[in-house]
N, C-alpha and C positions, 0 to 999 in steps of 0.2 A: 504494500500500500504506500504511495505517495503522499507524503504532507502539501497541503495547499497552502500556500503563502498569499495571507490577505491583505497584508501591507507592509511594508517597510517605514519604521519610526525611530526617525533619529531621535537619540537620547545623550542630550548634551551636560555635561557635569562643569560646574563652574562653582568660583568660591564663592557667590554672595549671590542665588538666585531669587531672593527675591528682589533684589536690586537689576539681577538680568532680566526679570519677566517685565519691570516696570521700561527697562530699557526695550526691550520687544516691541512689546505695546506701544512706544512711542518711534523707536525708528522703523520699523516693519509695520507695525500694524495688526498685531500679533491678539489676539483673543483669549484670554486666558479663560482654560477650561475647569481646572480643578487644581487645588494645591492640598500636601499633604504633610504637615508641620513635623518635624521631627521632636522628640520627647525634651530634648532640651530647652524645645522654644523658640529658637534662632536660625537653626536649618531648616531645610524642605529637606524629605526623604524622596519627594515626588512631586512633580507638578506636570498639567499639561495642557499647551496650547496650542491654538489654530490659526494656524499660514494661509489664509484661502481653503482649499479642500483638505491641505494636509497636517496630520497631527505630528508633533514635536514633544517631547522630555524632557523636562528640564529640575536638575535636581546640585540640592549642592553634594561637595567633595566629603566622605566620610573616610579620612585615613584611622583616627582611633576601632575602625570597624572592619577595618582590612588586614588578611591574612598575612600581608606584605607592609604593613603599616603606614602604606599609599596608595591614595585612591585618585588615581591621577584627573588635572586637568589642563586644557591646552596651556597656561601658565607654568606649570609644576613640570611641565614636556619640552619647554618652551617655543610652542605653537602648535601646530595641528595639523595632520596631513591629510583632513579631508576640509572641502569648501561644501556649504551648503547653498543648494541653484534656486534660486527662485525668477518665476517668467513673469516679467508685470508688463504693465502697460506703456510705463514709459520708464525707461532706464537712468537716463536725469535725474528726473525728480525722484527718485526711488534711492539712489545714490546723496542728494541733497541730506531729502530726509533723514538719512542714516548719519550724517557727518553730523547734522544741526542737532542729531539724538547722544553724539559721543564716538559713533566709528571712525576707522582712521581709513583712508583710502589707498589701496594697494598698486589698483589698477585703474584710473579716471576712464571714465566713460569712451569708447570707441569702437568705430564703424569696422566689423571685422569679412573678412575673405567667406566666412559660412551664413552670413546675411543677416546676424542680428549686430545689433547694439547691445556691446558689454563690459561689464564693468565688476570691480570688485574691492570688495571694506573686509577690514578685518573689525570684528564687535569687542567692546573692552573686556571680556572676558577672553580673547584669545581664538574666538572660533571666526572662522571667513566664510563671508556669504557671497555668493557671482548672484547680478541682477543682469539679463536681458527683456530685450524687445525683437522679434521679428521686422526687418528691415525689408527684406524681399525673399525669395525664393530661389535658393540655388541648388542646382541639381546635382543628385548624390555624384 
């Protein structure tokens, strides 16, 4: 028997989220769905919001609760080897947003060879988001 894979949910660990969820919500546009406080009071064990159709994790770093005594985050790694993509509507202002919220800009906005407008922020917690727009149609 075959497992069905119903989605794929990035689950991003950072030291201070509920300071990243308020950062979401203002540079993204991010919808916060549910948060789930940790016993101490000060952590999230769990939260989760929505990107458009898609759902996101966002939880902070628990090293006193890891085997290895680290629970790493793109800071603690110093950065991150994945970028999180998101398709808007206009790549600019989506990029604006993001800087005027606290991201830092990696890649400014540009007309690229596979026909979108793209660009890329890195978020103050360490994780990097690419924003496109569909510019034209160019064939595989």
């Amino acid at each position: 028997m075959t497992a069905t894979i119903e989605a794929v949910i990035p689950h991003l660990v950072v030291d201070d989220a509920t300071a990243a969820l308020a950062f979401y919500k203002q540079a993204l546009g991010a919808e916060e769905v549910m948060r789930l406080p940790a016993e101490d009071g000060k952590r999230l064990m769990h939260s989760e919001m929505r990107l458009g159709d898609a759902r996101v994790f966002v939880r902070d770093a628990f090293s006193d609760r890891c085997a290895e005594g680290q629970d790493h985050t793109p800071t603690t790694l110093g950065g991150s080897a994945v970028t999180l993509h998101l398709r808007v509507a206009d790549c600019d202002a989506a990029v604006d947003r993001a800087v005027k919220a606290g991201a830092v800009v990696v890649m400014p906005p540009e007309d690229m060879f596979w026909g979108d407008r793209f660009a890329v922020v890195t978020d103050p917690y360490g994780h990097a988001w690419s924003f496109a727009h569909a510019l034209e149609t160019v064939p595989a």
